[in-house]
N, C-alpha and C positions, 0 to 999 in steps of 0.2 A: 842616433849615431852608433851608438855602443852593441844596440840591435843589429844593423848593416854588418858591421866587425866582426860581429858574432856569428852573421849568415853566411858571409864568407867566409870566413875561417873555417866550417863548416863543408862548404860547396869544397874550398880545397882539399879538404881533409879526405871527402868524400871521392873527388874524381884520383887523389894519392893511392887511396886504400884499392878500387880499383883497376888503379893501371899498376899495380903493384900487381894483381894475381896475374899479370903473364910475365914480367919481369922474367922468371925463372922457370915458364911453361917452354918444354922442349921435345912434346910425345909423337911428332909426326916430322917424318923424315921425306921431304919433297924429292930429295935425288933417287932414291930407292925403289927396286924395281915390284911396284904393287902386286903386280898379278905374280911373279916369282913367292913372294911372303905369303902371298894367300894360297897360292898350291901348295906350302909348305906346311901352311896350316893346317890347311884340309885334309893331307895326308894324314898329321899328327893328332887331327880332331878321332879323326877315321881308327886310326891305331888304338887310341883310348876309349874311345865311345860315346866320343864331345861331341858337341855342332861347335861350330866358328863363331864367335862374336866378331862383329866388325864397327868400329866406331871411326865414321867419317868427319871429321873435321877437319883443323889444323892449330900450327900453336899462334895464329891471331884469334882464335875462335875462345870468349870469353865462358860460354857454356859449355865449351868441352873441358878447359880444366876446371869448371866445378865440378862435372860430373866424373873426372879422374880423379879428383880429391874427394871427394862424396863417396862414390864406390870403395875409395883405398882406405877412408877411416870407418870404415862400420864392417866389424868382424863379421855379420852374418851373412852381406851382399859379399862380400871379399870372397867367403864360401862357396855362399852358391857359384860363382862364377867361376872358380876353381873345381869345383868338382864337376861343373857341365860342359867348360865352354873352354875352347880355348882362344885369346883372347889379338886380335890384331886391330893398327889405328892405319887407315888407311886416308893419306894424306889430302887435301883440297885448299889449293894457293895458287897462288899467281903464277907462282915459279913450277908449280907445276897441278893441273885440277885433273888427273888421271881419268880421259874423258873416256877410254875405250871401256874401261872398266866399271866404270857409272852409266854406262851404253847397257852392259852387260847386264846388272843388275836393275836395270830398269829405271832408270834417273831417280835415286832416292835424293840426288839435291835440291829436289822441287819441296823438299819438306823443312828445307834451312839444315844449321848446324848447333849440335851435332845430330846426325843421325846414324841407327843403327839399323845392323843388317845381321840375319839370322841366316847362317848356310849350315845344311846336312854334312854328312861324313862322305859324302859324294861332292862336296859341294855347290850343289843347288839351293836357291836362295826359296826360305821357306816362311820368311816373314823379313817387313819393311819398317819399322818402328820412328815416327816420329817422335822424339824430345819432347817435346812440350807435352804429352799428356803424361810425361813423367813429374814433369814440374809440381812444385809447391804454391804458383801463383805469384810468390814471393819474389824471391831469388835468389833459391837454390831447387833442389829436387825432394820428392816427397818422396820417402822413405818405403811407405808400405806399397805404394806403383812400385818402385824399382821392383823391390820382393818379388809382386807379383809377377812383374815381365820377367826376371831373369827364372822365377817356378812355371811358370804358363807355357816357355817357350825351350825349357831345356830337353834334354834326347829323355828323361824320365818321364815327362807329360804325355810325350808321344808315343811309351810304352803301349800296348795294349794289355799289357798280365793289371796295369790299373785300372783297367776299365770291363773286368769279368763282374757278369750277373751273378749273384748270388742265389 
């Protein structure tokens, strides 16, 4: 009996802590006019020498606020993504799944949420990044994936002055 108690109290503690990380998740704005934000982006990616980050979710979406909280406490991802990317969340809900624009970039929803979208300073979309091969297996996101996808995929990799023969 005291076992049972214990497993429950447990189970509830568990689906608590849970429904607790979107409590206060509020990074995606469904009334908002997407393709507006992202030409703005694109401009501004363009002006600095960024590509666009695009992170498709919404705030039911349990793995997008890990990975906004994931990215926002490790100074070195915080970095990179500041200094390559400039960073947009383009929303996916009920209230509104901005289809033209998911048309446009080639249905990256077939990969779930969240996913991510890599656009040039032209805005042309240059890479599709499923989530989950960022993951830890766990659950949350492995650290040294992120690294690499946000080093692999920034306007610096695509330099060509890195890739002179010696």
């Amino acid at each position: 009996m005291k076992g049972t108690i214990i497993f429950l109290s447990l189970i509830l503690n568990f689906s608590f802590v849970f429904s607790q990380d979107l409590s206060k998740f509020n990074l995606y704005s469904p009334t908002e006019n997407a393709e507006q934000k992202i030409d703005a982006s694109v401009k501004e990616a363009k002006k600095e020498g960024k590509y666009v980050f695009v992170q498709i979710g919404g705030n039911w979406c349990i793995w997008c606020a890990r990975f906004h909280e994931f990215i926002g406490n490790d100074s070195k991802i915080d970095s990179l993504i500041n200094a390559g990317f400039v960073v947009y969340h383009l929303n996916y809900s009920k209230e509104n799944y901005n289809v033209k624009l998911l048309a446009k970039y080639r249905f990256p929803q077939r990969f779930g949420f969240p996913v991510f979208l890599i656009l040039d300073g032209d805005g042309q979309l240059i890479h599709t990044q499923d989530s989950w091969y960022l993951e830890d297996g766990k659950k949350n996101y492995d650290r040294d994936k992120v690294i690499s996808f946000f080093t692999n995929w920034s306007p610096k990799a695509f330099d060509p002055k890195q890739y002179t023969e010696h």
